[in-house]
C-alpha positions as CSV (number, residue, x, y, z in Angstrom):
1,X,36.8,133.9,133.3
2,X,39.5,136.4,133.8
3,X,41.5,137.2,137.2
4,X,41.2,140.5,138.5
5,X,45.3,141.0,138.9
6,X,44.7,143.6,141.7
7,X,42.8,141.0,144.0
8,X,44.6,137.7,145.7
9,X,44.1,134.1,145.0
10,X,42.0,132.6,147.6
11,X,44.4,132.2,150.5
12,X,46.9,133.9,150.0
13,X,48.2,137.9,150.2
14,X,49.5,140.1,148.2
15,X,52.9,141.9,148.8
16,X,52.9,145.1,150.3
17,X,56.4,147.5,151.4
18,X,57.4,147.2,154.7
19,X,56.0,149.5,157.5
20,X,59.5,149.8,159.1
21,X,61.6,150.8,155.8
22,X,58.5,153.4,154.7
23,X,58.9,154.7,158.3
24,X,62.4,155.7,157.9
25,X,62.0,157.6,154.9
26,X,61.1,161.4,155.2
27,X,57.1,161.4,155.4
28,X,55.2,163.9,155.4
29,X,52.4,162.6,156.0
30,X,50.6,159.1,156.0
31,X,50.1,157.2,152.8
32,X,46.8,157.3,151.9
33,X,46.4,153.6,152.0
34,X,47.6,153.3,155.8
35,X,44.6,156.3,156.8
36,X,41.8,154.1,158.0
37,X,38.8,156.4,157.8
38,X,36.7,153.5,157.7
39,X,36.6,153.1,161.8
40,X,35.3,155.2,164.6
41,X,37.6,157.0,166.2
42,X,37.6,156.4,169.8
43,X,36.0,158.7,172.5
44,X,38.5,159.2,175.1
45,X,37.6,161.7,178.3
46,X,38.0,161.3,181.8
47,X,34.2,160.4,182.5
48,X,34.7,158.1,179.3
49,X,37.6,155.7,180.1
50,X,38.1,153.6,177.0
51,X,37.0,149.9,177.1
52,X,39.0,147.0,179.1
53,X,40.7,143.9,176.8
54,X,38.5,141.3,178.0
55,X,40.3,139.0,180.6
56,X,39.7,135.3,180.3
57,X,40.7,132.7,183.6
58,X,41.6,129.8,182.1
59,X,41.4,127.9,185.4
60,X,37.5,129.1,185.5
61,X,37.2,127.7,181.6
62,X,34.6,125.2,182.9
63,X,32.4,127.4,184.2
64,X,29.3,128.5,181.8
65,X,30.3,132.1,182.5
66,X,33.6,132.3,181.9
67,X,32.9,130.2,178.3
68,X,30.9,132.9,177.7
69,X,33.4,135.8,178.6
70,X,35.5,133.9,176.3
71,X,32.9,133.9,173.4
72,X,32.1,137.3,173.7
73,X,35.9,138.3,174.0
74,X,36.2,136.1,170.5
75,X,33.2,137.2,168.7
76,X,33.2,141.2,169.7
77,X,36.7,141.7,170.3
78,X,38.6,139.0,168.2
79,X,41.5,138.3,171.4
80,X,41.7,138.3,175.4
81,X,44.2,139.0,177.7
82,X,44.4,135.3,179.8
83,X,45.2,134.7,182.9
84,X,46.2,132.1,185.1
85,X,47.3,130.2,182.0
86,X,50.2,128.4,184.3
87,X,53.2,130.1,182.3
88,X,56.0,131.3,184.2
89,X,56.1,135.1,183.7
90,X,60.3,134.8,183.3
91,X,59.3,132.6,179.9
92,X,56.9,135.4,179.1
93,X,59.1,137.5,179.2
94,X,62.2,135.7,177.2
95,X,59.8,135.5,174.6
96,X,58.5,139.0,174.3
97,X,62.7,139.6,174.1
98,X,63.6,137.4,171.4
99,X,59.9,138.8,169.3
100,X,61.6,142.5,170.5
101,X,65.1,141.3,168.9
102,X,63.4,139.4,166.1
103,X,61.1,142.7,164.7
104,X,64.3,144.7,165.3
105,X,66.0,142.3,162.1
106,X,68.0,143.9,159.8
107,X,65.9,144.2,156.7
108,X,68.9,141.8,154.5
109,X,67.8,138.8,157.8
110,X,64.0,140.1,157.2
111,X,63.7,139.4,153.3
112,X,64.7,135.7,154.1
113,X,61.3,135.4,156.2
114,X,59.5,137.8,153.5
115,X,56.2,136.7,152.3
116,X,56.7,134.9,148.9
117,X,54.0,136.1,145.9
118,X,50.8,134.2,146.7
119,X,51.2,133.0,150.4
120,X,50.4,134.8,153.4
121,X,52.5,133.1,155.6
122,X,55.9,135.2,156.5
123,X,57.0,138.5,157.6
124,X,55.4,141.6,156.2
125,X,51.2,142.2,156.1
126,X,49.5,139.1,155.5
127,X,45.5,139.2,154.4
128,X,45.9,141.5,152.0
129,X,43.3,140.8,149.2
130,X,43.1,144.2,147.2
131,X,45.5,147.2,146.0
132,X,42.3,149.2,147.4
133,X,42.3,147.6,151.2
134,X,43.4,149.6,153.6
135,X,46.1,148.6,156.2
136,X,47.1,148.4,159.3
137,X,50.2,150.8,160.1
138,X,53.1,148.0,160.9
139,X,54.3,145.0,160.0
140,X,53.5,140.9,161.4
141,X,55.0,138.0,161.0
142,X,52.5,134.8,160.4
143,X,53.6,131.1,160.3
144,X,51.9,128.2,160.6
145,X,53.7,126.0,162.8
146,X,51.1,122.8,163.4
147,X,50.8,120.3,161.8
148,X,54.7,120.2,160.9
149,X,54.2,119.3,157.4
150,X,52.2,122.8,156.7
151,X,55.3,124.9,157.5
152,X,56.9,126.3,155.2
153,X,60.7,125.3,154.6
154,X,62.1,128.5,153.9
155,X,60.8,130.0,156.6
156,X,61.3,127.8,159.7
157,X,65.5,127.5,159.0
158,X,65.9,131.4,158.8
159,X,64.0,132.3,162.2
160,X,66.6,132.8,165.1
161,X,67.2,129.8,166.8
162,X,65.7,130.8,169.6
163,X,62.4,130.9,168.4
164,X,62.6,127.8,166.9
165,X,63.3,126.5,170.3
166,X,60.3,127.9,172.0
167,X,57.8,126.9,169.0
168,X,59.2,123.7,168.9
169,X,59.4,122.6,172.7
170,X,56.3,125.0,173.5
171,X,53.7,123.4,171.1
C-alpha cells in the first residue's frame, strides 16, 4: 500500500505558510486555498440579527437544562461563551494580553514554536490533512499541556514565561 504524499499521517498536520507573513506581502487578492466557498454566507439585515454564541452558567451546570444548553452549544456550535466560571476578570484580561503579545511574536521567536513535519501541535494551522483543504484565514497555536509527559519539549521552553506561568499554576 502506498501513501498518498499530499494527505497527513493520522494525527498529525501538514505545514502550511503562515497567515501573518502572506498578509504582509502585496495581495491582490485571496489565495485560492483561503476562499471558503464551501459555507453559507451569513444573512445579515436589521430584521435578521445574526445568531447569539450560546452562553453556558456554569453555576446552573446541574440543572438538566443548562446540560442541555451546553450540549447543544457543543454539538451545533462546537464552543460557548461561560459565565459565572469564578475567574477574576483582571486574570482574564492578563491573559488575553500576554495571547495579544504572544501572536504579535516576531516571526525568528515564532519558528521556535512552529509545527514540526508530522505533528499538529505548535504554532501555525493545525488539522490540516490535504493540499486540497481549504483554510481558515489566520494562524493558532495548539499545545497539549495535560498530562505533562504529552508536551512537547521544544515547545513548552520557547513560550514566554508568562504563559508558562498561567498554564502551569492555572491547570
Amino acid at each position: 500500500m502506498t501513501m498518498n504524499p499530499e494527505l497527513a499521517k493520522p494525527g498529525s498536520s501538514l505545514s502550511v505558510p503562515s497567515v501573518q507573513e502572506l498578509a504582509k506581502k502585496p495581495l491582490k487578492e485571496v489565495p485560492p486555498r483561503y476562499v471558503r466557498t464551501d459555507e453559507d454566507s451569513p444573512i445579515i439585515s436589521h430584521s435578521n440579527p445574526l445568531p447569539q454564541v450560546p452562553v453556558i452558567d456554569m453555576q446552573k451546570l446541574s440543572s438538566q437544562q443548562e446540560l442541555e444548553k451546553l450540549h447543544y452549544a457543543c454539538k451545533g456550535w462546537g464552543f460557548f461563551q461561560l459565565i459565572n466560571h469564578g475567574v477574576s476578570t483582571s486574570l482574564v484580561e492578563k491573559v488575553k494580553m500576554e495571547v495579544q503579545e504572544f501572536s504579535n511574536l516576531p516571526m525568528e521567536e515564532r519558528k521556535k514554536l512552529w509545527q514540526k513535519s508530522d505533528e499538529i501541535e505548535g504554532f501555525g494551522q493545525a488539522f490540516v490533512v490535504s493540499e486540497e483543504q481549504k483554510l481558515n484565514w489566520g494562524d493558532m497555536f495548539y499545545m497539549i499541556t495535560l498530562p505533562t509527559y504529552l508536551r512537547k519539549p521544544h515547545l513548552f521552553p520557547n513560550l514566554p514565561i508568562t504563559l508558562r506561568f498561567f498554564i502551569c499554576i492555572y491547570q
